[in-house]
C-alpha positions as CSV (number, residue, x, y, z in Angstrom):
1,X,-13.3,12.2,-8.8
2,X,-16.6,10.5,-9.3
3,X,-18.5,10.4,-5.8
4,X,-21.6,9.5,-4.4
5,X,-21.7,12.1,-1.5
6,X,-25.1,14.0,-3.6
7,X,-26.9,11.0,-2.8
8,X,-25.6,9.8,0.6
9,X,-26.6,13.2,1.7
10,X,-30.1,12.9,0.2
11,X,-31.0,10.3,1.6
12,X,-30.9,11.1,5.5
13,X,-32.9,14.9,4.1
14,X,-29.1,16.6,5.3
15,X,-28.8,20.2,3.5
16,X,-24.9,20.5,2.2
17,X,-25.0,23.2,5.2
18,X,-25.9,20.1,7.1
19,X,-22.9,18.1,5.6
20,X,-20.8,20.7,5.9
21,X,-21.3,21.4,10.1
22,X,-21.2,17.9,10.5
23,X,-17.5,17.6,8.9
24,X,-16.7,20.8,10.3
25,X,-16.4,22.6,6.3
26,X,-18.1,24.7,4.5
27,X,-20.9,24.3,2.3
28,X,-19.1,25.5,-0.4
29,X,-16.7,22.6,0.0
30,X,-19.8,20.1,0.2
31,X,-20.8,22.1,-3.1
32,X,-17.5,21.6,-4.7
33,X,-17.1,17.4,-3.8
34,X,-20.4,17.0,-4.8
35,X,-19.9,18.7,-8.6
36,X,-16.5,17.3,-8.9
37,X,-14.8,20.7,-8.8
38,X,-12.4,19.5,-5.9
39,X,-11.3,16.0,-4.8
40,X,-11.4,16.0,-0.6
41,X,-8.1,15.9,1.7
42,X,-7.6,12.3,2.3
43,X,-8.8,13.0,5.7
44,X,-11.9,14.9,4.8
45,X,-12.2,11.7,2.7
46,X,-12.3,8.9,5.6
47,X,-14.6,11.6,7.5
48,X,-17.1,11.4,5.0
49,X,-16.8,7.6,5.0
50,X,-16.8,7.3,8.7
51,X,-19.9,10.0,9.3
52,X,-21.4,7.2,6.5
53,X,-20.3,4.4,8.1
54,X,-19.2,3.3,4.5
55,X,-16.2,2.2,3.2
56,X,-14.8,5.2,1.3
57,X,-14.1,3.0,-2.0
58,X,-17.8,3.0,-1.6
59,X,-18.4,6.8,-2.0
60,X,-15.4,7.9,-3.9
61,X,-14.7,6.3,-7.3
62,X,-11.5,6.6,-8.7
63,X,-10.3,7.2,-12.6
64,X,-9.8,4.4,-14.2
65,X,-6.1,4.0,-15.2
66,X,-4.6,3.5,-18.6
């Protein structure tokens, strides 16, 4: 799933450690989101959008369907 958690991150100077103790994961999960190697939990998901204050259709894009 397309996402823009790279540059949410980036731009308040967090580290994925950073991201990752905030949310209460590990970096390696930040790692993985942020590549596209793993879609988040749904709850993860609305974590990341509340710790944003975004709406999560705002960080997460979904596929298009056919």
């Amino acid at each position: 799933m397309k996402n823009h958690l790279r540059e949410l991150r980036a731009a308040r100077t967090w580290s994925q450690n950073d991201l990752a103790e905030a949310l209460g994961v590990s970096r390696q999960t930040i790692n993985a989101i942020e590549t596209e190697k793993y879609d988040p939990s749904l709850p993860l998901a609305f974590a990341i959008a509340k710790l944003f204050k975004q709406p999560i259709e705002q960080i997460f894009d979904a596929p298009a369907r056919k």
